[in-house]
C-alpha positions in Angstrom: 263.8 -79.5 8.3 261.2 -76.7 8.2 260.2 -74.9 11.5 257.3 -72.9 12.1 256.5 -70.7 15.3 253.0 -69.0 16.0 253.1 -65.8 17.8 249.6 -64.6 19.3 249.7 -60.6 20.0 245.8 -60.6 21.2 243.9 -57.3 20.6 247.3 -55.3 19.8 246.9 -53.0 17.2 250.0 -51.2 15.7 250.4 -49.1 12.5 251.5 -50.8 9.7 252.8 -47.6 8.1 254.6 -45.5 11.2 254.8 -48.8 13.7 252.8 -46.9 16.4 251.2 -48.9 19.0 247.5 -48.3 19.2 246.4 -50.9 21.5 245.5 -48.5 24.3 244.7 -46.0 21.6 241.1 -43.8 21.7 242.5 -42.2 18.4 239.6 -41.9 15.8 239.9 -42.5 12.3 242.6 -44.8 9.8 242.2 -46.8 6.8 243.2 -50.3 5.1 245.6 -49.6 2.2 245.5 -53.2 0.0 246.6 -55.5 3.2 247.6 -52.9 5.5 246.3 -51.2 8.4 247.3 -47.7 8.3 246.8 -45.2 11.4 244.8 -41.6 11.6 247.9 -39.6 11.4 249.2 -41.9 8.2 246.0 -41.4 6.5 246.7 -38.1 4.9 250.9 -39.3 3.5 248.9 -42.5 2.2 246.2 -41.2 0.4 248.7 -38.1 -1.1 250.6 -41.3 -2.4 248.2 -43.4 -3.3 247.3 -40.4 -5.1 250.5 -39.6 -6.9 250.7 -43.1 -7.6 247.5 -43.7 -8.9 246.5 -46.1 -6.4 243.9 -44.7 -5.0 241.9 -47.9 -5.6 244.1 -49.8 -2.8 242.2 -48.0 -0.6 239.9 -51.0 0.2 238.2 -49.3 3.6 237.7 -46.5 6.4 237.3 -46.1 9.7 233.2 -45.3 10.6 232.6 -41.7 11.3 233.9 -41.8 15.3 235.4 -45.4 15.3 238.4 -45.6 16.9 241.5 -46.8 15.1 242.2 -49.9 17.4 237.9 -51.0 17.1 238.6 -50.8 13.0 241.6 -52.9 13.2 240.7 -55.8 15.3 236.7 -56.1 13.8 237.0 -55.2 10.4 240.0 -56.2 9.5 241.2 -58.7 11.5 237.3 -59.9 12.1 237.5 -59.9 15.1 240.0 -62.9 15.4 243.3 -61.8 17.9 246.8 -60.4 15.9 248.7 -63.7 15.0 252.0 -63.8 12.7 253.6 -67.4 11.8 257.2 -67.7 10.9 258.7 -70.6 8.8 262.6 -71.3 8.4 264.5 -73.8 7.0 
């Protein structure tokens, strides 16, 4: 029998790359790396190796000049819909 649970996080906004929590966060900056959302202080190890990798072209968006991380995260990329994750086992 397949199971699936919905889990509704709201506006929480964590880093998909170092797992820090930016939901209270007035940290400027971050970008979205293919699916992920990756915080102001990832941004420089991401783009060296997206760089190295020669996947520069992942990099699908940034953060407006003075847009906090959290604001980027929740309208651009989640547009503006609330964090949700679904998990299906057998």
């Amino acid at each position: 029998m397949i199971h699936t649970e919905f889990y509704d996080f709201g506006d929480m906004v964590v880093c998909d790359w170092c797992d820090e929590d930016y939901t209270d966060s007035s940290d400027v900056g971050g970008l979205q790396f293919h699916s992920t959302a990756c915080c102001p202080k990832c941004v420089p190890k991401v783009e060296e190796l997206a760089k190295i990798d020669d996947e520069e072209h992942f990099i699908l968006r940034r953060a407006s000049e003075g847009q906090e991380f959290r604001r980027f995260v929740i309208d651009t990329l989640r547009e503006g819909r609330p964090g949700t994750m679904s998990i299906t086992s057998l």
